[in-house]
N, C-alpha and C positions, 0 to 999 in steps of 0.2 A: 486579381488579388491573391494568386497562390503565390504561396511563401517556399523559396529555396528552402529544398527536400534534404534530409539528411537520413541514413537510415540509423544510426546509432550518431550521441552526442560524439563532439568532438575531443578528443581525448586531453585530460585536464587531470588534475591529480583526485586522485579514491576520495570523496564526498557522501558523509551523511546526511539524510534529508529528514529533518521534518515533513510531513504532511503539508505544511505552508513556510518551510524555512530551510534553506539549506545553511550545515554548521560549515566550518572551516575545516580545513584537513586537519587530524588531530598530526601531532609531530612525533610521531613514535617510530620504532621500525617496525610495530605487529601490524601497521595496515588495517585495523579494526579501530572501529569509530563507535560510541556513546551517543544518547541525546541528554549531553549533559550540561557542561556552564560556558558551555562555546557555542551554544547556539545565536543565531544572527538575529532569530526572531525576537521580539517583544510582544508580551502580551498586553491587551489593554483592554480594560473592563466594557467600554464601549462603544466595541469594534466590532459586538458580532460574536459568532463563535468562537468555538477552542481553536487551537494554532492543531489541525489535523486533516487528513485529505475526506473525508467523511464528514462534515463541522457538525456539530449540535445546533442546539436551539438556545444555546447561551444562556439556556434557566439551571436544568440540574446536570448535565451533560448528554439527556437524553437524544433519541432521532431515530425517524421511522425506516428501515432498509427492510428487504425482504432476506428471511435466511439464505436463499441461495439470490445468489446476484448475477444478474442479466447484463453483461458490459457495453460499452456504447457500441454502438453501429452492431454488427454482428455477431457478438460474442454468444457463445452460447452458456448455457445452464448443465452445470454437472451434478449428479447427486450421484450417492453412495444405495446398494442395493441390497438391504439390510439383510436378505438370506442366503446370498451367495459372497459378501463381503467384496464382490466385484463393482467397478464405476460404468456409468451406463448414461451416453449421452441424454437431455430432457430432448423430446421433441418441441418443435414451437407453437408457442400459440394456438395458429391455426390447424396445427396437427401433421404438417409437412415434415418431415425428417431435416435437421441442419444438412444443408447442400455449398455453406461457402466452404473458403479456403482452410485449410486444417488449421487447427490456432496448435499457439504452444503451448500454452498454461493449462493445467489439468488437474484436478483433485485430487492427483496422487500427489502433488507439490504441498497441498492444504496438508496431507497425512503427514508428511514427513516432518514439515512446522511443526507439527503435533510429537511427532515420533522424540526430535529434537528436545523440546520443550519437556516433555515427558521423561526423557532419561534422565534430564539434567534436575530437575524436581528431585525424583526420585532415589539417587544415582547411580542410576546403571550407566554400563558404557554406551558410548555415543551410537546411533543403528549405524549399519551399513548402510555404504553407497546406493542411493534408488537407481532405478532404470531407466528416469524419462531423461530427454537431452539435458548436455550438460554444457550447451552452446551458453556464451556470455551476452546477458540483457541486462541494463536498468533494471533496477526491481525494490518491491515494497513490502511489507510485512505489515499486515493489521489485525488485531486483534479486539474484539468486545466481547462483552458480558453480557447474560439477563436477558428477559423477553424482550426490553428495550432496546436491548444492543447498544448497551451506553461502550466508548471507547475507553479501550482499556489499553493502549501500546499501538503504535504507528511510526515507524523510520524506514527509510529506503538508501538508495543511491542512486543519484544519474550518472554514475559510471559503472558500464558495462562489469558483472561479475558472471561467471564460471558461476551458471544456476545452485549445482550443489553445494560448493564453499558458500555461495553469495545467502541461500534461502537456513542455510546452517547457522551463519554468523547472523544474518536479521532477523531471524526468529528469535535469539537470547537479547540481541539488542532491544527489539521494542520490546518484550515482554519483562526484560527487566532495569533495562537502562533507557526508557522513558522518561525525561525528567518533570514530566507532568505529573506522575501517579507513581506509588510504590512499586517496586517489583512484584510480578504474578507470585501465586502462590498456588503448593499441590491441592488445597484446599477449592481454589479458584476452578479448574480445571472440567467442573462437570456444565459448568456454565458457559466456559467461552465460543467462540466463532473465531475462527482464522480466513483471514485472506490474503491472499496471493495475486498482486499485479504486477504485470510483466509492459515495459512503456517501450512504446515503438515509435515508427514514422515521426521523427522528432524531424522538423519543420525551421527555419529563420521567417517569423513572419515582415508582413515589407510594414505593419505600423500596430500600436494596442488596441485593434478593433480586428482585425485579421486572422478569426478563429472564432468556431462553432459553439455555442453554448451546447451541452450533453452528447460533443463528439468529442471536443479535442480538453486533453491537460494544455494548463500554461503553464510556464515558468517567466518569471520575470526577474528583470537585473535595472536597477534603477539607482541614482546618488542622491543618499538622504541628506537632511538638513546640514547634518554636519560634514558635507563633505566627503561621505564612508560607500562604499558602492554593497549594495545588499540584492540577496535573491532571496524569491520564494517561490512558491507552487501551489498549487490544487490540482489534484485530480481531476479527470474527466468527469467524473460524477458532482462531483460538490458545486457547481453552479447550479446543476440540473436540479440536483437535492434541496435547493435550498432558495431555487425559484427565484434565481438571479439573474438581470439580465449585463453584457459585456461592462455596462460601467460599474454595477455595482459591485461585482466580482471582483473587477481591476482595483476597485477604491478599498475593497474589504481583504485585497490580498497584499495589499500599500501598507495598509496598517498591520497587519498580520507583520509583515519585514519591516515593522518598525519603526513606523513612519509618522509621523509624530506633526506636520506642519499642513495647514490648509492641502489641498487638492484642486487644483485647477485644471482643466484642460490642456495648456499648455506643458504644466510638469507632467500631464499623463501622455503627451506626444513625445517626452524624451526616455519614453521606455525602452529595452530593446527587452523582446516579447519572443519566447519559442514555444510551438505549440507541437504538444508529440498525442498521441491514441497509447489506451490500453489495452491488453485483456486483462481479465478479472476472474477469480474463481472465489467463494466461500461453501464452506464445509462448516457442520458445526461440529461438537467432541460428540454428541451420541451417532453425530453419522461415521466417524474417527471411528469408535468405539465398534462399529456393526461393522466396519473392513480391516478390524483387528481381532475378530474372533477366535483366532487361531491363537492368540498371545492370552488371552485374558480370561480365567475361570472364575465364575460368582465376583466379577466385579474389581478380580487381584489379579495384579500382573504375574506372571509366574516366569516371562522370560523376555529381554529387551525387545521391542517389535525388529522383527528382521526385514520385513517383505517379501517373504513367504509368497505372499499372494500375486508376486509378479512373477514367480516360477513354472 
């Protein structure tokens, strides 16, 4: 049952992603994408949660995540180390030190989301270039508010972006061209959570049962009623979250793209299904806030965060 391996999607034109929708190419020459009145998704009152890779509970937008998030399979936990403003891997669990493969995703990527977000609020000029790779991945941008962590901005790409342009441009996209929610505000700022997922091992599974609940993302591409061929997605997390098992994920991410006519069996065997792994990092702004020391007196900026701290 393994599914032909691919290690990045197949190269197709620059796609904005909803959390459970991918829009169409916008037609421009700037190559930047919105989640605005081209998206594929449809929402529908009872289908479940919000069209997001994190869903709610379909009541207020709320949903329980921990502030720093543990990604599937081995990701590790990053926090911020509030007296040295330096990042410092969590140990696990049982108290062993992380011993897998180095990942790529790091909470300096959370900062910079922030750094981003933050100039442009404000307006200062845009920071400088960070130091982590600036190797091209899939990637997602999320944002929430409040002790709830209600969601507040989520769009990615599954095509491959040059980290720094990609987490520069999806940090203003979800935060302010969400077309679920208003754009962020400076106001907003002391409440949010950012996260940074970065999607790999993207996979052709052989049928829509051919993939991990709380290991792997899907994406699906299926032909709706009318005829129209639509895709969507969820993250690795959001079945796990939400205490799905394969069918009802498939059927709750049917409707999500749109989908609008009974569900049978058989329409669910003419899916075609790719399933890719994440990592995952969240930061919130006071841990932002304690690795920006150096920029920030009595609470005021006094100069654009540079990254000083990578010096």
């Amino acid at each position: 049952r393994m599914g032909k391996r691919r290690c990045v999607p197949p190269l197709e034109p620059k796609l904005a992603a909803g959390c459970c929708g991918v829009k169409k190419p916008k037609l421009s020459g700037s190559g930047t994408h919105s989640h605005g009145n081209q998206t594929t998704t449809v929402p529908s009152s009872s289908s479940g949660p919000l069209q997001n890779h994190q869903h709610t509970d379909g009541n207020n937008g709320r949903e329980n995540v921990s502030d720093l998030t543990l990604g599937p399979g081995n990701s590790p936990i990053t926090r911020m180390n509030p007296t040295s403003g330096a990042l410092s891997p969590l140990t696990r669990p049982n108290g062993t030190a992380n011993s897998t493969k180095n990942l790529v995703v790091t909470a300096e990527m959370c900062c910079y989301c922030f750094d981003v977000l933050y100039c442009h609020l404000y307006g200062f000029p845009q920071p400088r270039l960070p130091r982590f790779t600036n190797d091209p991945y899939p990637l997602f941008v999320t944002w929430k508010t409040g002790r709830d962590k209600r969601l507040r901005g989520c769009i990615g790409t599954f095509s491959a972006m040059n980290l720094h342009s990609g987490l520069r441009e999806y940090t203003l996209t979800s935060a302010l061209k969400d077309s679920r929610f208003p754009p962020l505000t400076r106001e907003e700022l002391p409440k949010l959570f950012c996260s940074v997922s970065l999607l790999t091992n993207f996979e052709d599974a052989s049928d829509y049962l051919d993939w991990e609940v709380g290991i792997h993302g899907i994406r699906i591409e299926f032909i709706n009623e009318k005829g129209v061929k639509r895709t969507a997605t969820y993250l690795p997390e959001v079945a796990k979250e939400q205490d799905w098992d394969q069918i009802q994920t498939i059927d709750s991410l049917l409707r999500k793209g749109g989908f609008k006519a009974p569900i049978t069996n058989d329409f669910r065997k003419t899916i075609k299904l790719t399933r890719y792994r994440s990592e995952k990092v969240t930061i919130s702004y006071a841990e932002y806030m304690a690795s920006r020391q150096h920029c920030f007196q009595n609470g005021t900026l006094h100069a654009p965060p540079l990254y000083n701290h990578y010096s």
